[in-house]
PLY file of the C-alpha trace (Angstrom):
ply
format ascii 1.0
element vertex 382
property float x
property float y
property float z
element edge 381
property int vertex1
property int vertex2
end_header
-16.16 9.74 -11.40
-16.25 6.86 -9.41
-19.31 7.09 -7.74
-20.70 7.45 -11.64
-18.88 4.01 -12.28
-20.84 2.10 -8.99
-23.85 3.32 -10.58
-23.92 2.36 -14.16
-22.37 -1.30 -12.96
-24.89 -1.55 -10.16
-27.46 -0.56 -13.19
-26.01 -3.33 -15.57
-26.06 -5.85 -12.58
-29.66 -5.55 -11.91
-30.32 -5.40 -15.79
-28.83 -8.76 -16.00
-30.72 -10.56 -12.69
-34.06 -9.20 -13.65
-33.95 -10.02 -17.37
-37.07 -11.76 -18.13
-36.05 -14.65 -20.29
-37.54 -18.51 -20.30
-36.51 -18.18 -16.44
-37.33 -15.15 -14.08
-35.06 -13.25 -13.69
-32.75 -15.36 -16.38
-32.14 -18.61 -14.13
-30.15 -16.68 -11.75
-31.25 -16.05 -8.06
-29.73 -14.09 -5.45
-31.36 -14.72 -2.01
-31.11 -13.45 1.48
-33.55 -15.36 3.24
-36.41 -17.72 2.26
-39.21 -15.75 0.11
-36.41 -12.34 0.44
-34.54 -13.59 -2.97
-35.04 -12.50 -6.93
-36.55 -15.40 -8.45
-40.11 -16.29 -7.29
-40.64 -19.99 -5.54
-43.05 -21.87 -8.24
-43.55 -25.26 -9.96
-42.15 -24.21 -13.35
-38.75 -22.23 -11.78
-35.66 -23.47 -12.65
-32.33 -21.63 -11.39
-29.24 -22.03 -13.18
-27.04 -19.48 -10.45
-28.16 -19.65 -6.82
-26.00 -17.56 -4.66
-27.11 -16.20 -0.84
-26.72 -16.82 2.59
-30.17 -19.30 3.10
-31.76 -20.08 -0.26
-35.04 -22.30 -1.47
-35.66 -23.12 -5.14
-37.59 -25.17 -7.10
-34.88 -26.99 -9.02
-31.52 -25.89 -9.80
-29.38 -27.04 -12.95
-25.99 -25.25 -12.38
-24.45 -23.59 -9.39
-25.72 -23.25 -5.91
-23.84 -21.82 -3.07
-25.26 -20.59 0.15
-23.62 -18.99 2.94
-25.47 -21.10 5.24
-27.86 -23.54 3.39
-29.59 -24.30 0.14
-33.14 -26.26 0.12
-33.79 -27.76 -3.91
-37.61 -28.86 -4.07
-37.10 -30.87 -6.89
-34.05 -31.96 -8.69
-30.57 -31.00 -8.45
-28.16 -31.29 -11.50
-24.83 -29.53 -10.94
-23.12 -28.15 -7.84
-24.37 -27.15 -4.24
-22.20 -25.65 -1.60
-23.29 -24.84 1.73
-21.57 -23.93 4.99
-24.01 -25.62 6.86
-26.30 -27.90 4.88
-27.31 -28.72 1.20
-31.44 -30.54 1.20
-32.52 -31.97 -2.22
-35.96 -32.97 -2.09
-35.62 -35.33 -5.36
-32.66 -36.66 -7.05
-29.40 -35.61 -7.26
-26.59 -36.34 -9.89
-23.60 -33.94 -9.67
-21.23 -32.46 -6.60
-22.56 -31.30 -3.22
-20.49 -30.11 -0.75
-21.19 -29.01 3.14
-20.10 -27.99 6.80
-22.21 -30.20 8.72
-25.20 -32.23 6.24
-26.34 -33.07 2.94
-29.95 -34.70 2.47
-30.77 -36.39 -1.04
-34.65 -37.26 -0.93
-34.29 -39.52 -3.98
-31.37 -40.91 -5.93
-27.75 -39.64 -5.43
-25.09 -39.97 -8.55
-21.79 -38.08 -8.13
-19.78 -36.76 -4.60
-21.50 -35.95 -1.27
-19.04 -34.92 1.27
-20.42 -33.67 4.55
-18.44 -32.46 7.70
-21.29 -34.76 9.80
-23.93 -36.54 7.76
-24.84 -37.62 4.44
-28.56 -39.30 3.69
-29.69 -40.28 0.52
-33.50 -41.19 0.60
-33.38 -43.86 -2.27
-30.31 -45.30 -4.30
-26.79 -43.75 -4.30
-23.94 -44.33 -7.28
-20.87 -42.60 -6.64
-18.98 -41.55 -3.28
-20.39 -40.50 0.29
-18.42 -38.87 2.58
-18.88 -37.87 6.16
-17.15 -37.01 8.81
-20.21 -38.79 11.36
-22.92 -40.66 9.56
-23.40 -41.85 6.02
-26.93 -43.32 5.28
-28.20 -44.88 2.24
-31.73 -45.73 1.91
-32.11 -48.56 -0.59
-29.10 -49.64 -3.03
-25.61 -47.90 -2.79
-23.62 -48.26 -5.42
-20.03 -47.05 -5.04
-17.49 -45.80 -2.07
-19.15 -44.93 1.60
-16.23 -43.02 3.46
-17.04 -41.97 7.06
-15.53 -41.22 10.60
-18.69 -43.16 12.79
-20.68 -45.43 10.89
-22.25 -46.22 7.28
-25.86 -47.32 7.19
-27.21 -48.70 4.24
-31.13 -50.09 3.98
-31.27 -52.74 1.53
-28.21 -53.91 -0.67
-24.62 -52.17 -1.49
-21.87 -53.33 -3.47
-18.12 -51.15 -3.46
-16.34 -50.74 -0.82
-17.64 -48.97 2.85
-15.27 -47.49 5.09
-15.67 -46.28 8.99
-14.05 -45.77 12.20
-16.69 -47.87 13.86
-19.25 -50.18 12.06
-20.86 -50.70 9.10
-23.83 -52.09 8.86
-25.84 -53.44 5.71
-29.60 -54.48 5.48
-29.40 -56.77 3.18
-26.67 -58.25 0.57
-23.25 -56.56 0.10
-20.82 -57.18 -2.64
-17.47 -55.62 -2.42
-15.25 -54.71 0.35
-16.50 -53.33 4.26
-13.62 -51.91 6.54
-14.17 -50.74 10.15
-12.17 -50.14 13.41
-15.17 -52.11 15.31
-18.02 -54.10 13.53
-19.26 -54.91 10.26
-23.09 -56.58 9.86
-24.66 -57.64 6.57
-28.22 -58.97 7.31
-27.57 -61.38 4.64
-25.20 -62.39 2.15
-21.95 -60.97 2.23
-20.06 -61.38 -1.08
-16.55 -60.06 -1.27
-14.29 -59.18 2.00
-15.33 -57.76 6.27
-12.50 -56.49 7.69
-12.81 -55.45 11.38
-11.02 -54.79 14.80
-13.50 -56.87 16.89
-15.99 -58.33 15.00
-17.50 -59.58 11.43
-20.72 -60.73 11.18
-22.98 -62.61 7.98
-26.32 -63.25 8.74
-26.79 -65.56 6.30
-24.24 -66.77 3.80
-20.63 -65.60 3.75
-18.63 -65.54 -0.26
-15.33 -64.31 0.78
-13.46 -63.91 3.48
-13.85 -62.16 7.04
-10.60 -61.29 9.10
-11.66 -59.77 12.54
-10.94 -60.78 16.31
-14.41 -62.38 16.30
-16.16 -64.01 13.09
-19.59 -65.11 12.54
-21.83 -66.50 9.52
-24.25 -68.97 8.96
-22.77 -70.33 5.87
-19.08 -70.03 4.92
-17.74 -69.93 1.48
-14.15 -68.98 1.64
-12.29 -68.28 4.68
-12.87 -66.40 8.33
-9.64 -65.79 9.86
-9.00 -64.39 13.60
-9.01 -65.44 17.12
-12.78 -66.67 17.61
-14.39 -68.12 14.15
-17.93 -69.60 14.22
-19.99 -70.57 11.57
-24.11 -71.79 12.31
-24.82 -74.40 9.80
-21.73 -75.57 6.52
-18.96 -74.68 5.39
-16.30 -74.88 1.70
-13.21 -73.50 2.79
-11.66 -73.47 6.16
-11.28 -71.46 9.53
-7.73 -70.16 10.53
-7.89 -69.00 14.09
-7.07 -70.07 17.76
-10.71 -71.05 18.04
-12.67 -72.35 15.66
-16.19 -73.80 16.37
-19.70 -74.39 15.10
-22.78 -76.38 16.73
-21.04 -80.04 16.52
-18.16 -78.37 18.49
-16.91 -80.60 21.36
-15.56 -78.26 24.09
-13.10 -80.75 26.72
-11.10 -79.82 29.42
-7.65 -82.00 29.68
-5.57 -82.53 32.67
-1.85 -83.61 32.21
1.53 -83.53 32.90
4.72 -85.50 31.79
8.38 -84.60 31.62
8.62 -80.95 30.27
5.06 -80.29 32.14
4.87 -80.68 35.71
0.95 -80.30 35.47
-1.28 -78.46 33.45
-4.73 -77.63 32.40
-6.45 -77.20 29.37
-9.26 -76.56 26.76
-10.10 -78.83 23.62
-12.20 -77.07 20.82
-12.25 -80.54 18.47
-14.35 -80.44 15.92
-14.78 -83.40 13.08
-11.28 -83.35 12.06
-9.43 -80.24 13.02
-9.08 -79.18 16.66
-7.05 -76.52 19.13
-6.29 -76.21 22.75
-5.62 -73.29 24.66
-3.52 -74.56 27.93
-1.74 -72.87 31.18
0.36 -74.71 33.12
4.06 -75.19 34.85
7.28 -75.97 33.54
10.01 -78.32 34.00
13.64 -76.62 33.86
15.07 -79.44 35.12
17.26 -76.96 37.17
15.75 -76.39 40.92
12.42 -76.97 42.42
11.15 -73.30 41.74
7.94 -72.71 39.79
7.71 -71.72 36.26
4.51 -71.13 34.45
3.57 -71.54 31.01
0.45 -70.83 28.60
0.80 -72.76 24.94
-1.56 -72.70 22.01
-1.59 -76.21 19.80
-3.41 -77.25 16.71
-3.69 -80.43 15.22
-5.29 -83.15 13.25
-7.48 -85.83 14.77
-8.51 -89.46 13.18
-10.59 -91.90 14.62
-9.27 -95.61 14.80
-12.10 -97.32 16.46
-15.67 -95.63 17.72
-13.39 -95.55 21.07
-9.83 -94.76 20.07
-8.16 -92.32 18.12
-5.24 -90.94 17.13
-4.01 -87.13 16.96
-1.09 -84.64 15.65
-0.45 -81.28 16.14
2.06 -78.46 16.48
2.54 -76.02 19.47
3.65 -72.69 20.98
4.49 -72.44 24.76
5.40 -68.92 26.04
7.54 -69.62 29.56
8.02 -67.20 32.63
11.11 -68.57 34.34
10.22 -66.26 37.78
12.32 -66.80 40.31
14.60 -69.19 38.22
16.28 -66.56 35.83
19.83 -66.30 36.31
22.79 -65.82 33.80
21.90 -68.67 31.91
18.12 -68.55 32.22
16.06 -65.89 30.97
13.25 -64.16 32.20
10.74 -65.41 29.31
11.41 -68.54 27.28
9.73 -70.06 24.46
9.12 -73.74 23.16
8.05 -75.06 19.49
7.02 -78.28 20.30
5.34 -81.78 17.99
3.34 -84.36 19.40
1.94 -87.71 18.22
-0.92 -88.81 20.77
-2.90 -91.54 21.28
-6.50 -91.45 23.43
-9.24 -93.95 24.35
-12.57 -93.00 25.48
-13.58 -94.39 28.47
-16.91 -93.00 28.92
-19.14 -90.00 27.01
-17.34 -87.65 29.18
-13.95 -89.59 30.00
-11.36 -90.37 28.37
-7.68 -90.98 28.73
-4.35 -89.83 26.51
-0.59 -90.31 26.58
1.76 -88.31 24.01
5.06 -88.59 22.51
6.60 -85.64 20.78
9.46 -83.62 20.91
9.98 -79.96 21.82
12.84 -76.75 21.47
13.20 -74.54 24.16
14.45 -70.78 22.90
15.56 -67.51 23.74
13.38 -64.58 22.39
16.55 -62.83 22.45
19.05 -65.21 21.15
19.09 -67.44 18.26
20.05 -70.88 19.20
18.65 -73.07 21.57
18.38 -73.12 25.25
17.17 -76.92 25.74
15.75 -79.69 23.67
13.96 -82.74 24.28
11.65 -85.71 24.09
8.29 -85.11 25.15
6.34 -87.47 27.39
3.17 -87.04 28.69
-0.37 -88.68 29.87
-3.76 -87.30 30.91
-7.40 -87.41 31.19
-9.87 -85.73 28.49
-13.08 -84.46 30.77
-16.48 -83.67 28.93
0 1
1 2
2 3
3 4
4 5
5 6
6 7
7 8
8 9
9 10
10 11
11 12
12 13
13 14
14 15
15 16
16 17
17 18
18 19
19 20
20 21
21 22
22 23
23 24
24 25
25 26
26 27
27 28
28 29
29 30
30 31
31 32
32 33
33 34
34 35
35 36
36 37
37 38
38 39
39 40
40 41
41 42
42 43
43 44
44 45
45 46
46 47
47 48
48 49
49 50
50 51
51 52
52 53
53 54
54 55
55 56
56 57
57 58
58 59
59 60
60 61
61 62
62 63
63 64
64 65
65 66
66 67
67 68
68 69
69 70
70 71
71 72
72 73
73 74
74 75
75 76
76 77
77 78
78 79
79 80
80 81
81 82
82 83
83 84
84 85
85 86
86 87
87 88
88 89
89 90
90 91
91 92
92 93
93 94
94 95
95 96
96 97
97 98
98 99
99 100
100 101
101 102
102 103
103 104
104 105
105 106
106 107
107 108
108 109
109 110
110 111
111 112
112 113
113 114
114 115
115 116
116 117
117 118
118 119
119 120
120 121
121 122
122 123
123 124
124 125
125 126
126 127
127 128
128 129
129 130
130 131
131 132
132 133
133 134
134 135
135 136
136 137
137 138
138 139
139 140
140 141
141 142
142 143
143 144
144 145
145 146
146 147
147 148
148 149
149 150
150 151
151 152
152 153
153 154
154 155
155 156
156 157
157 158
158 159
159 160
160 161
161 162
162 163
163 164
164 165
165 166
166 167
167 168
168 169
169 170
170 171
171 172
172 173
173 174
174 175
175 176
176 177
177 178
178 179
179 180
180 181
181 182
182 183
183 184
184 185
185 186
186 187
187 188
188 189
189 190
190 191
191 192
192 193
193 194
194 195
195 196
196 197
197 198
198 199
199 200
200 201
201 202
202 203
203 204
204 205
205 206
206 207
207 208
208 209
209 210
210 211
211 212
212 213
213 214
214 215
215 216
216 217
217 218
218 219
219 220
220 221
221 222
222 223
223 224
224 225
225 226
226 227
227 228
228 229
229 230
230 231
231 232
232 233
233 234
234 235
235 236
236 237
237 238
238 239
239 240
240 241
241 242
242 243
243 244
244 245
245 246
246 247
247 248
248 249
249 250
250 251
251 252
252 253
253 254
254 255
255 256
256 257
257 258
258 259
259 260
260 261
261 262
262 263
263 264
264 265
265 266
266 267
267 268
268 269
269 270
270 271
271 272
272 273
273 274
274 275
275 276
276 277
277 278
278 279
279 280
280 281
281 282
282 283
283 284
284 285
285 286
286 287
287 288
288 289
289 290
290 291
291 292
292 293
293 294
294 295
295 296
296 297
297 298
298 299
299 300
300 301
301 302
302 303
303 304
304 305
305 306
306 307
307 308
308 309
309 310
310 311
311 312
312 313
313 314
314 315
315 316
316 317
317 318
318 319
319 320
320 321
321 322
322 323
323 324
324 325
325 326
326 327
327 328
328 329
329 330
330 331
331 332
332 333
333 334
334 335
335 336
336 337
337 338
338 339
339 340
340 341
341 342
342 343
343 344
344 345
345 346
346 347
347 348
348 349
349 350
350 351
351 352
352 353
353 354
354 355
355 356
356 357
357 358
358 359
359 360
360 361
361 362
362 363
363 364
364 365
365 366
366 367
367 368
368 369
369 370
370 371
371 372
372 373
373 374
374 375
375 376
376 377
377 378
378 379
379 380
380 381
């Protein structure tokens, strides 16, 4: 009895794939290997049902899922699922699905998600992901998701997402993340995001927060520790330094009554200007060393050709060495003001004396562990 029962639905089963309807075989192909399957590879062949381990069709407008891989000629409407790879020769609009690629040859609208690599030939609207590579061969329109690195040949706008760089031809509008670099070859309009670096070819609408931060034109803002911009800028820089080619980079030399001597480096631009400087400092308590590194940023406006006159605020991280005691503790830290007033002597020398005042802190207390009038003078070098 149930061997008869196998038989008659094995009977209606192969009743039902080799129908002859508009399709062979009624749209529906079952296939082995390529050229071992029950629909014939032709021009005019359009499957509705693909299932099998490796398949190759003409076009498919339905369901295709392959144990291994599926290879459309044409277009693909629908859904392909492969273990290892899903290859569309022309466009696809719909879901595909895969272990390690998926190849568009065309256009791409829907969800591509790939365990390595996505490529789309031509445009893409929708969302790419991959767990490598994502590619996009002209204009991608949507979300690019992917562990590595998104690629895309002319323009994008959306947002791109990767563990290491993105990288854009042309113009993007919208929003690129990465844990190392973003590039768009030329106008980036919306915001880079970065752990090292951000970098605008050509003109930057936005804003780019990274460690490093590069465009020829700025429209907005670049925020992190190095900011550089080539030619103009509308909007401002907000880092600890911020240059472009009219840059002046000085060394100063100086010392006074909270800084026994130090050294450090002027990035003064027009208006604006910061110093990075490392140095000792005065406790006021024995003749032991202390060292100290401070950050400053101020304002700068010329008096004469020769003389000026400069604000800023400051942050001085101190290492009290052999000096800590009860009282003293290992690291200190000062917020400090100074007014300062410098003449240049020369093109590369000029002189400076300061007046200011300063709070030395605990990190681990909150009150105060000096405070005092600052006095200082020096020489400005280059």
């Amino acid at each position: 009895m149930e061997i008869k029962k196998a038989i008659c639905t094995a009977a209606i089963l192969m009743a039902a794939v080799c129908l002859q309807a508009q399709n062979k075989c009624a749209g529906i192909n079952l296939s082995v290997w390529k050229g071992i399957s029950t629909q014939s590879l032709d021009s005019t062949q359009t499957s509705y049902v693909n299932l099998g381990f490796l398949s190759t069709i003409n076009r498919l407008n339905g369901i295709g899922i392959n144990v291994l891989g599926g290879v459309t000629r044409k277009e693909m409407n629908g859904m392909q699922i492969s273990g290892l790879a899903n290859i569309v020769g022309g466009s696809m609009q719909g879901l595909q699905l895969s272990g390690i690629s998926n190849i568009s040859g065309n256009n791409l609208a829907g969800l591509s998600a790939s365990g390595l690599v996505n490529i789309t030939g031509n445009g893409a609207k929708g969302v790419i992901i991959s767990g490598l590579t994502s590619i996009g061969g002209d204009n991608t329109t949507g979300i690019m998701m992917s562990g590595f690195m998104n690629v895309t040949g002319e323009t994008a706008s959306g947002l791109q997402l990767s563990g290491l760089a993105n990288i854009t031809r042309e113009d993007l509008s919208g929003m690129m993340a990465s844990g190392l670099l973003n590039v768009t070859g030329k106008n980036m309009n919306g915001i880079q995001i970065a752990g090292i670096a951000n970098i605008t070819a050509n003109s930057l609408n936005g804003m780019q927060i990274g460690l490093c931060n590069y465009a020829t034109q700025v429209h907005g803002v670049q925020l992190g520790l190095i900011n550089y911009y080539q030619k103009t800028i509308k909007g401002f820089q907000l880092g600890l330094v911020n240059m472009n080619p009219e840059t002046k980079v000085q060394m100063l030399i100086y010392g006074g009554n909270t800084t026994l001597g130090n050294i450090g480096v002027r990035f003064k631009n027009k208006l604006f200007y910061t110093i990075l400087g490392l140095g000792t400092y005065n406790l006021n308590l024995n003749d032991k060393i202390s060292a100290s590194a401070s950050y400053r940023a101020g304002l700068s406006l010329p008096v004469t050709p020769k003389l000026s006159i400069s604000g800023d605020l400051g942050y001085e991280h101190i290492e009290t060495f052999k000096n800590k005691n009860e009282v003293i503790s290992k690291r200190l830290y000062a917020l400090q003001t100074r007014i300062n007033v410098e003449y240049q002597i020369t093109e590369k020398l000029g002189v400076f004396a300061t007046g200011g005042y300063g709070w030395t802190r605990y990190y681990n207390k909150s009150h105060n562990f000096d405070k005092k009038t600052i006095v200082e003078v020096g020489l400005i070098l280059f």
